[in-house]
KESETI-473554 format. One record per atom (N, C-alpha, C, O): residue in three letters; x, y, z. Coordinates in steps of 0.05 Angstrom, whole numbers, plus 32768, in hexadecimal, padded with zeros to 4 digits. Layout:
AlaXYZ...
END
This chain:
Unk80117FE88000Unk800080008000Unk801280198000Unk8025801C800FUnk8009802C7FEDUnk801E80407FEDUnk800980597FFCUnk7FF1805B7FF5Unk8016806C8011Unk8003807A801DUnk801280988019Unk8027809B8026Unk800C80A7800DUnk801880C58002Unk800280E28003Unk7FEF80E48012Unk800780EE7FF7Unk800281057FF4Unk800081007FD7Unk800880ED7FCBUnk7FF081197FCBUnk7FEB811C7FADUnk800081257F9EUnk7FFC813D7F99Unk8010811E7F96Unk802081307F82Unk802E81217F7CUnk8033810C7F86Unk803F81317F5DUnk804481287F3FUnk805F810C7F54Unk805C80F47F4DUnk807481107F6AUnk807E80F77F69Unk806C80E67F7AUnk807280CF7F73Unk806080E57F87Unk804B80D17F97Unk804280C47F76Unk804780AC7F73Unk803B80CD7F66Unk803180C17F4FUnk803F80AF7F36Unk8038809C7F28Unk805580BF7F38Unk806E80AA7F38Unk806F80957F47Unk806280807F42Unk807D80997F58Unk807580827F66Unk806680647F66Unk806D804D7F69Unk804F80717F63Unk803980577F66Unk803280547F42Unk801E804B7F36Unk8046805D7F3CUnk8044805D7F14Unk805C80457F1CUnk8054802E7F18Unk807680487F25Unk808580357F24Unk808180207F39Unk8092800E7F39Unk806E801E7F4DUnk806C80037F59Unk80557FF27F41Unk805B7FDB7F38Unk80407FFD7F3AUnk802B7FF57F2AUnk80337FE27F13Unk80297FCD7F0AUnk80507FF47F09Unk80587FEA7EF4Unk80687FCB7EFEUnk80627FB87EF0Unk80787FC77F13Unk80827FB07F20Unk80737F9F7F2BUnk807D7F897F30Unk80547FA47F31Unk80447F927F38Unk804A7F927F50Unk804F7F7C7F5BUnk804C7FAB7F5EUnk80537FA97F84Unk803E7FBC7F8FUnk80467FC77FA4Unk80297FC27F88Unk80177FDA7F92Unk7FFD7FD57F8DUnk7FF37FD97F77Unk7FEF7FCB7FA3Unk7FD07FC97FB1Unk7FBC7FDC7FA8Unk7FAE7FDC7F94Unk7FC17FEE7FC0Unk7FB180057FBFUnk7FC5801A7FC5Unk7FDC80157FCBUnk7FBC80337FC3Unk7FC0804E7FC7Unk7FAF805C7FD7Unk7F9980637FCEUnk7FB980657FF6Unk7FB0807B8001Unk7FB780908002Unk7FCD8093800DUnk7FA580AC7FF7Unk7FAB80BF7FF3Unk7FAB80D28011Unk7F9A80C4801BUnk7FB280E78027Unk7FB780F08033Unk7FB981048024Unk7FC981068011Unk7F9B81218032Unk7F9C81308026Unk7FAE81408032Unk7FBE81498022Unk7FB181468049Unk7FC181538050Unk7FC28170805AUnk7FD8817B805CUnk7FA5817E8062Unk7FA48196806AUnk7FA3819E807DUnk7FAC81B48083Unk7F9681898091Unk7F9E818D80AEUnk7FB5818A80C0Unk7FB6819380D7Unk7FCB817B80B2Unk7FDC816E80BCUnk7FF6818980B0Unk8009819180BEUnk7FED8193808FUnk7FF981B18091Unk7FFF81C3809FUnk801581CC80A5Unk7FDD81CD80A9Unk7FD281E480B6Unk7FDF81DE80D9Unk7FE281F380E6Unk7FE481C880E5Unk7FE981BC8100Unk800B81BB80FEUnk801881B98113Unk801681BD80E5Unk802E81C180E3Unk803D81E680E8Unk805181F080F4Unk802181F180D4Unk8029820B80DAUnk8023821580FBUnk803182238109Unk8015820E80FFUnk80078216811EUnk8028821C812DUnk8037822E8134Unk80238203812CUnk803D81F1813FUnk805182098141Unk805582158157Unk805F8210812AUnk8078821C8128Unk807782338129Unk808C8240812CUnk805A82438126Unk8052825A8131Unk805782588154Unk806382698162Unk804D8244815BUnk804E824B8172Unk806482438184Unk80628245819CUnk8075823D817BUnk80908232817FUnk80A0824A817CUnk80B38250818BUnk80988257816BUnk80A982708164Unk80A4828D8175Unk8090829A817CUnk80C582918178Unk80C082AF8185Unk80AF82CC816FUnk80A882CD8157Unk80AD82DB8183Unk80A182F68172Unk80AB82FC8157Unk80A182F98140Unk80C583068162Unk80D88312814AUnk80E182F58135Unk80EA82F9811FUnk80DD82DA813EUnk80DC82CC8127Unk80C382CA810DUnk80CA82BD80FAUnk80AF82D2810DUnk809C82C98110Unk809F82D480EFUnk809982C480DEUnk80A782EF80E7Unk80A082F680C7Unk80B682E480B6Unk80B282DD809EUnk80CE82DE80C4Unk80E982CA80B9Unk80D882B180B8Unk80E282A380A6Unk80C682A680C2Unk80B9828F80B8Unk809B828880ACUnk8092827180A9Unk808D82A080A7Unk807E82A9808FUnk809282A1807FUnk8090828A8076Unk80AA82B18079Unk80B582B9805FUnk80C0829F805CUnk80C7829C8044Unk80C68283806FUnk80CA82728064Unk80BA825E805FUnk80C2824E804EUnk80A9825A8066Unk808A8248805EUnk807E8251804DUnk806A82478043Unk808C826F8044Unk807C8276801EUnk808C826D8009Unk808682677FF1Unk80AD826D801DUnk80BD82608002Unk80BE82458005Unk80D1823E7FF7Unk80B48233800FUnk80A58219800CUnk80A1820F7FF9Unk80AC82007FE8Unk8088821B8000Unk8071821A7FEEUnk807982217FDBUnk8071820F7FCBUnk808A82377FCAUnk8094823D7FB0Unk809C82267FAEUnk808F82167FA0Unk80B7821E7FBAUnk80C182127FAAUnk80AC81F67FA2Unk80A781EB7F8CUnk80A381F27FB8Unk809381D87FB0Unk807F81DB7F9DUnk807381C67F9EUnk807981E37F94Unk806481F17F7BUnk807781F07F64Unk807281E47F4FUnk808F81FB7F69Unk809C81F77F4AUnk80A581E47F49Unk80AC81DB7F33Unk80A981D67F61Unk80B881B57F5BUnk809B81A17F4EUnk80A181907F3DUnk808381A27F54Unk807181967F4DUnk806981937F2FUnk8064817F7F22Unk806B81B47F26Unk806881B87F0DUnk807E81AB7EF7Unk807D819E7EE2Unk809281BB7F0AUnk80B081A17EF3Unk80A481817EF4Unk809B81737EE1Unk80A781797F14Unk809E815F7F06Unk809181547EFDUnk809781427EEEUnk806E815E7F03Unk805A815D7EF1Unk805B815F7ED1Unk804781597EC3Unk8078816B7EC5Unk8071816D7EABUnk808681667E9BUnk8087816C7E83Unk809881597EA6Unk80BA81447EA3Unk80A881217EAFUnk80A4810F7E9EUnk80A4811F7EC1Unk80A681097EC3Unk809680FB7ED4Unk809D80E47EDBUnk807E81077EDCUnk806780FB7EF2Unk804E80F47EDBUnk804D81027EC6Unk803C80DE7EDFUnk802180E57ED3Unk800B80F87EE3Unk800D81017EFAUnk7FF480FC7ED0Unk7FEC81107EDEUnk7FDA81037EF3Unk7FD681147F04Unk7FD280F47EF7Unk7FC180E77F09Unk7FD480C57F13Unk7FE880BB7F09Unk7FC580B97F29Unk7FC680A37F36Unk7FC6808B7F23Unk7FB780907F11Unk7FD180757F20Unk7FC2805E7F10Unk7FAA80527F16Unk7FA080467F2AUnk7FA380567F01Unk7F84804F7F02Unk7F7F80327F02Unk7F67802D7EFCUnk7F90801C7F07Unk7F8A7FFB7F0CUnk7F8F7FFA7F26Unk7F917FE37F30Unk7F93800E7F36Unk7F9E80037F55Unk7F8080157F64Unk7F7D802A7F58Unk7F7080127F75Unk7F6180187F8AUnk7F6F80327F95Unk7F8680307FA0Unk7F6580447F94Unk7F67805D7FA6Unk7F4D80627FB7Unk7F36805C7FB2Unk7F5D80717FD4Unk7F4F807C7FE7Unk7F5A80937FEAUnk7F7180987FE3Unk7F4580A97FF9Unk7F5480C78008Unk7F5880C3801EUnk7F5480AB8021Unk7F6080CE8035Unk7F5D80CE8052Unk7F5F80EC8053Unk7F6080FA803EUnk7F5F80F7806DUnk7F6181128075Unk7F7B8114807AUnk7F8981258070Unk7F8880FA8091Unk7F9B80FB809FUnk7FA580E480A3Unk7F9280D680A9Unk7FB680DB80A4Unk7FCA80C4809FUnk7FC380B880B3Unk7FBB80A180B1Unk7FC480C580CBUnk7FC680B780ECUnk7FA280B380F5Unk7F9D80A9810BUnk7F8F80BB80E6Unk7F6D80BC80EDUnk7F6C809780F0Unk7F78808480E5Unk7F5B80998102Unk7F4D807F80FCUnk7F49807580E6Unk7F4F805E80DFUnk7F3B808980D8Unk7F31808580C1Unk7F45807680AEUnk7F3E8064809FUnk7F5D808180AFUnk7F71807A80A3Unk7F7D806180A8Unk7F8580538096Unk7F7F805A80C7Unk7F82804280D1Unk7F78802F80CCUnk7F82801A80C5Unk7F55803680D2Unk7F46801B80C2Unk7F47800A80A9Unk7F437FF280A2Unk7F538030809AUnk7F508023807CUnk7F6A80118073Unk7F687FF9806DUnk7F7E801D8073Unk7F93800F807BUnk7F9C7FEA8082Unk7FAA7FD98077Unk7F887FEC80A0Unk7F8E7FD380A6Unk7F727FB88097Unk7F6B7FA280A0Unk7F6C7FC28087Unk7F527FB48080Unk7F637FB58069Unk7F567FAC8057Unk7F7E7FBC805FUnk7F817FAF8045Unk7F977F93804FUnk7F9C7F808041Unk7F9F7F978065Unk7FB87F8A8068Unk7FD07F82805FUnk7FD77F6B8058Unk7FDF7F9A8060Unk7FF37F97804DUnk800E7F8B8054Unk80147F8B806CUnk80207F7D803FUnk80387F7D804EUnk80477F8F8050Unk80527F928066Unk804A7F9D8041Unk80517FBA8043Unk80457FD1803FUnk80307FD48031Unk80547FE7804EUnk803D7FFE804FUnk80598017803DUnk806F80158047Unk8057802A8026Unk806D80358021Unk805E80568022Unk8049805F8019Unk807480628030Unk806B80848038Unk807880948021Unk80908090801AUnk806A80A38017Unk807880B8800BUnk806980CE8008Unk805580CF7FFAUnk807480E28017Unk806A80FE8023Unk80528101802FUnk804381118024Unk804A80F28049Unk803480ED8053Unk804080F7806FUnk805880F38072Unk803581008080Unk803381068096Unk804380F480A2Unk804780DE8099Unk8052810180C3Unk806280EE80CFUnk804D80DB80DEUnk803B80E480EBUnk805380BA80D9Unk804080A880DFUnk804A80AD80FFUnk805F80B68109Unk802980A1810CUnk802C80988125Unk802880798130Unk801B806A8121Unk8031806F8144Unk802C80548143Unk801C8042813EUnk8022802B8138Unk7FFD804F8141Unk7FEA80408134Unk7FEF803D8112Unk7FE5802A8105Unk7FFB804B8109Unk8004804680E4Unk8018803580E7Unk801A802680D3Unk8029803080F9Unk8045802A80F0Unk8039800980FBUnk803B7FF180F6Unk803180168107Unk80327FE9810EUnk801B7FE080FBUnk80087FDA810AUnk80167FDD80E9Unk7FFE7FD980DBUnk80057FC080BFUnk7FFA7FAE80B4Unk80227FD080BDUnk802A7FB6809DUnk80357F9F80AAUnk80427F9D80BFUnk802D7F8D8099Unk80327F7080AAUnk80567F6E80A9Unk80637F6480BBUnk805F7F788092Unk80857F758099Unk808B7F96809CUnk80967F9F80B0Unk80867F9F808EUnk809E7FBE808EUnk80897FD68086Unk80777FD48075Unk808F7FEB8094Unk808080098082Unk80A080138084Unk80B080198095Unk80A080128068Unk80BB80248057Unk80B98048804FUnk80A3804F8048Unk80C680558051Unk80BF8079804BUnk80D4807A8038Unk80E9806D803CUnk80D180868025Unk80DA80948019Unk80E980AE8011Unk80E180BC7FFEUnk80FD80B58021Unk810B80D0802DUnk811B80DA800EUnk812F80CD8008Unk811480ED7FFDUnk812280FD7FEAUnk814381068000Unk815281177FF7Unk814880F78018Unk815D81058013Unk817580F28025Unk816C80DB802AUnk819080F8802EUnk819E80E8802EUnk81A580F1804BUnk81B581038050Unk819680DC8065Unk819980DC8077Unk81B480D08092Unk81B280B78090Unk81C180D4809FUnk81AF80EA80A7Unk81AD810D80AAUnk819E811E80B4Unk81C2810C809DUnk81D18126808EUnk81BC813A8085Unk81BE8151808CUnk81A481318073Unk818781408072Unk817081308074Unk816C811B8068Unk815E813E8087Unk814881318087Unk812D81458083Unk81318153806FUnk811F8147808AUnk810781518085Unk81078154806CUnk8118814B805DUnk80ED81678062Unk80EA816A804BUnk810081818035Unk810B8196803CUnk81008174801AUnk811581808006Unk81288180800AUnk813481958006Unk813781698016Unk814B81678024Unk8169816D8006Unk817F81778006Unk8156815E7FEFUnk816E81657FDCUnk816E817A7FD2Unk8181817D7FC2Unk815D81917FD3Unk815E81AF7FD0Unk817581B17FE7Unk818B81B87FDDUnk817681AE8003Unk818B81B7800DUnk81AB81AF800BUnk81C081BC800EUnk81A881988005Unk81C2818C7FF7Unk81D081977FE6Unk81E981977FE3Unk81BB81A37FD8Unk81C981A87FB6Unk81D181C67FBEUnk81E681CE7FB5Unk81C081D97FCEUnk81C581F57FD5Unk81E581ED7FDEUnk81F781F97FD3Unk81E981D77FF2Unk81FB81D47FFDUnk821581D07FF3Unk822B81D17FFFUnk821081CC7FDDUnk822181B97FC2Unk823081A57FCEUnk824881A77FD2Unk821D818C7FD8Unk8224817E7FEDUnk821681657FDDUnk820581567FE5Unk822481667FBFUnk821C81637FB0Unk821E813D7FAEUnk821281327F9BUnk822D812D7FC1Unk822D81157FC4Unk822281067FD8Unk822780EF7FE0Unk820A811D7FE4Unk81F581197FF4Unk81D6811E7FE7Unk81C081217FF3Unk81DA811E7FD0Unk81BF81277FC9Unk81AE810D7FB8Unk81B081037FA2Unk819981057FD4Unk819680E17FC3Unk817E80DA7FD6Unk817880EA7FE8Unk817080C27FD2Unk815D80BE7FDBUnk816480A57FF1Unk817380937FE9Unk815A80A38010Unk815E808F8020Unk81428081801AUnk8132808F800DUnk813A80688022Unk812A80578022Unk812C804C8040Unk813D803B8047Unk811680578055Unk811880528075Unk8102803C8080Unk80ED803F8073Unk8101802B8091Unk80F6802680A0Unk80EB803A80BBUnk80FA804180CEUnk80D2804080B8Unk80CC805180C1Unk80C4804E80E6Unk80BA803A80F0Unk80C9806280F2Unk80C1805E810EUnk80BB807B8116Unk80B9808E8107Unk80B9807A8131Unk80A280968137Unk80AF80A88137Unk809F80B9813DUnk80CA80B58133Unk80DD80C8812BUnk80D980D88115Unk80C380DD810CUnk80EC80DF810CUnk80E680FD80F2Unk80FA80EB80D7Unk80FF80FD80C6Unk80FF80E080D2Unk811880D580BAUnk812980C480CEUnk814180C680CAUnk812180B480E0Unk813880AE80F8Unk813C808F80EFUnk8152808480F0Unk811F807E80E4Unk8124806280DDUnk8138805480D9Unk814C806280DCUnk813E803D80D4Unk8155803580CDUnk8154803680A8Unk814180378097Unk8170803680A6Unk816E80378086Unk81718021807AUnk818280118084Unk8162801A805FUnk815C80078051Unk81748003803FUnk81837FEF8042Unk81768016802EUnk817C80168013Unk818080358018Unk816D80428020Unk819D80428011Unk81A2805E800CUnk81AA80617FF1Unk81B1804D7FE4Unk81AC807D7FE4Unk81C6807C7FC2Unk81C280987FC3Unk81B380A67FD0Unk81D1809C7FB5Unk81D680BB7FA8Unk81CD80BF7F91Unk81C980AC7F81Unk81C780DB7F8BUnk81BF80D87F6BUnk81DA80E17F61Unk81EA80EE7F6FUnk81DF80D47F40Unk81ED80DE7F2EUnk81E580FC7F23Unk81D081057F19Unk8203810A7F2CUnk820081267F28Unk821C81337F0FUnk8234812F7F12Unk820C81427EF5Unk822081407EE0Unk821981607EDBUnk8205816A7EE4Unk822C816E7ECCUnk823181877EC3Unk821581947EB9Unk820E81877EA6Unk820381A77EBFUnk81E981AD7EB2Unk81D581AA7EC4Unk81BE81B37EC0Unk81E081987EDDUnk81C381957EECUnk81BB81A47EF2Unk81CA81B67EECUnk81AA81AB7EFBUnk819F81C27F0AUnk818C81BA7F25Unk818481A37F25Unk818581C87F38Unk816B81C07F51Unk815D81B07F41Unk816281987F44Unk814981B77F2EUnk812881AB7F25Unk813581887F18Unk812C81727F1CUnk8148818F7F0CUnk8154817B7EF9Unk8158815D7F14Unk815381457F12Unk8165816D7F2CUnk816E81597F35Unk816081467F4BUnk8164812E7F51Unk814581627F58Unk812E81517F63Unk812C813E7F52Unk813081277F58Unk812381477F36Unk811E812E7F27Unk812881127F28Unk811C80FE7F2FUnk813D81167F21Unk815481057F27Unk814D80F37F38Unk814A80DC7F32Unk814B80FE7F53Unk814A80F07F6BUnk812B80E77F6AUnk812680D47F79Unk812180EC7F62Unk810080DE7F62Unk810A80C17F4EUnk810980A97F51Unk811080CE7F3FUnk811980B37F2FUnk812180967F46Unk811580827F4DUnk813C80A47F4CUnk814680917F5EUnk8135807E7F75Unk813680667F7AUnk812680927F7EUnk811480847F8EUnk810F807C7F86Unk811D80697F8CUnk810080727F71Unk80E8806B7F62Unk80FE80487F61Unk80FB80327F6CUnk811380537F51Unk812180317F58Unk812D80277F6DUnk813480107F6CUnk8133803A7F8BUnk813780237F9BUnk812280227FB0Unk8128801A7FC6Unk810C80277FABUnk80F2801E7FB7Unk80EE7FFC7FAEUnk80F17FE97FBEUnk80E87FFA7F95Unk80E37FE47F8EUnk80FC7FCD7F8BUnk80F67FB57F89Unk81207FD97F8AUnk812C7FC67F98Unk81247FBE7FB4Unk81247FA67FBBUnk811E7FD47FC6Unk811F7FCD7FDEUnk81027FB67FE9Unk80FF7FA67FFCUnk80F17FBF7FD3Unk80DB7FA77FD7Unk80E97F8F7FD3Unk80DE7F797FD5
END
């Protein structure tokens, strides 16, 4: 069961398990509350005088993630889900709702990509492994766009996708399967997310 968020590499993704004959269903996680509970959070975490320095970075986010979508949406994602595998929505990864649905497919594996950090009721749920999918090369970067910061970094033999066994931490799992992407004269940022979506895309299904 692959459990994600909507977008052009989540769709990848379950384009290259589909094609290997490793992918059930698809749960979609819309993802707005689990946003909005993110922003809260760090508002309120944050001092006064931080407070316009992190506006100004949760707008450049969002930019960039908007133009990374569009590149990949139009290089190398389809535009929708495959349509031979069963899709569901949820609100929230961690809902009951989500749990029920989940455990009523019984999977042996459960695979994350850009879905909310699971809580234990998700994680114990696949009968062998829930695998995540980290764009970046832990533990050196973790959270999100980790190879946007690599590459800023020109830390350029860190910029690659891990494959984790996931536990109740932030990127902390143990690691599966790590690699780097191949990086050549011309790349650029958009070029090399790419890149790295790619990569995942093949050591997900080695690591199955």
């Amino acid at each position: 069961v692959l459990l994600c968020r909507n977008s052009a590499g989540a769709r990848y993704i379950a384009q290259r398990l589909v094609s290997a004959d490793c992918l059930y269903a698809i749960v979609v996680e819309s993802g707005k509350v689990a946003r909005k509970q993110k922003i809260r959070r760090e508002i309120r975490n944050a001092r006064w005088y931080q407070i316009a320095k992190l506006f100004a970075d949760i707008l450049a986010v969002l930019l960039y993630s908007m133009i990374c979508e569009r590149y990949l949406a139009s290089t190398i994602s389809p535009h929708s889900f495959p349509a031979t595998v069963p899709l569901q929505g949820v609100e929230n990864a961690n809902s009951d709702e989500c749990v029920t649905l989940i455990s009523s497919l019984d999977p042996d594996v459960i695979i994350v990509y850009g879905a909310s950090i699971l809580k234990t009721n998700v994680l114990k749920i696949a009968r062998s492994f829930t695998l995540n999918i980290h764009g970046g090369i832990v533990p050196a970067y973790r959270n999100v766009h980790s190879d946007f910061w690599a590459f800023m970094n020109e830390d350029y033999n860190r910029i690659g996708t891990s494959i984790m066994h996931l536990d109740s931490g932030i990127d902390t799992g143990e690691i599966a399967l790590q690699r780097s992407v191949n990086i050549v004269p011309g790349d650029h940022i958009l070029s090399v997310r790419r890149k790295n979506l790619e990569l995942a895309g093949n050591l997900i299904l080695e690591a199955i």
